[in-house]
C-alpha positions in Angstrom: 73.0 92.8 102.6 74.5 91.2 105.4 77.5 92.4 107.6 79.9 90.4 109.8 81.3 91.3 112.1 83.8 89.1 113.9 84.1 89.1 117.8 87.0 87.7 120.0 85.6 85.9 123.1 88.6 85.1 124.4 91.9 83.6 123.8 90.7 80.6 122.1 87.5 81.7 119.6 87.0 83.9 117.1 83.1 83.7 115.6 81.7 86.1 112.6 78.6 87.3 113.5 76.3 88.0 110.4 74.2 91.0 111.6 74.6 93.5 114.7 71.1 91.5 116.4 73.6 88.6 116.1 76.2 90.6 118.7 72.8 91.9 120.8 71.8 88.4 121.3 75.6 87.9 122.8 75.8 91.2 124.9 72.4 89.7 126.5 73.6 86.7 127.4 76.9 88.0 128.7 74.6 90.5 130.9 72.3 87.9 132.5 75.6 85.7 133.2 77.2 88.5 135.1 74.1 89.0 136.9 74.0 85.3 137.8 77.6 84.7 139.0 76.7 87.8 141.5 73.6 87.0 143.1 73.2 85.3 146.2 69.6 84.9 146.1 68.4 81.5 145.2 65.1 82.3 143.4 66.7 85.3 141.3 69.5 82.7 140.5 67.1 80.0 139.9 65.0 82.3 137.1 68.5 83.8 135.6 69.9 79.7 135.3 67.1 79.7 132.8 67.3 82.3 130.9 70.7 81.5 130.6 70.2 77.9 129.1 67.5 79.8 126.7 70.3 82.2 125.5 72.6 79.6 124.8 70.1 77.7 123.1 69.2 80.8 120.9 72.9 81.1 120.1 73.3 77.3 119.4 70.0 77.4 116.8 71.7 80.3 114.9 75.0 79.1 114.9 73.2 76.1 113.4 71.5 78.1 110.8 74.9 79.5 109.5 
């Protein structure tokens, strides 16, 4: 059986998430961002850009999958 949950991530969207490894896949993302925006260094910055763009791409197959 699968749950949803739905999430606000900000003003403008509202997405149901189907399970909570949905929402861990999110919280990730949103971690590595943070970590992005606030480093200086460019080879740390560098390595988190892509993971980044691999987050959002794991998020864009699932979405896709709904």
């Amino acid at each position: 059986m699968t749950v949803a949950t739905t999430r606000i991530l900000s003003s403008n969207y509202c997405i149901v998430w189907r399970s909570s490894d949905d929402l861990d896949v999110i919280d990730k993302l949103q971690s590595i961002f943070h970590r992005w925006e606030n480093t200086a260094n460019a080879g740390e910055r560098s390595r988190l850009s892509k993971e980044v763009i691999a987050g959002c791409e794991s998020i864009e197959r699932q979405v896709y999958q709904l």
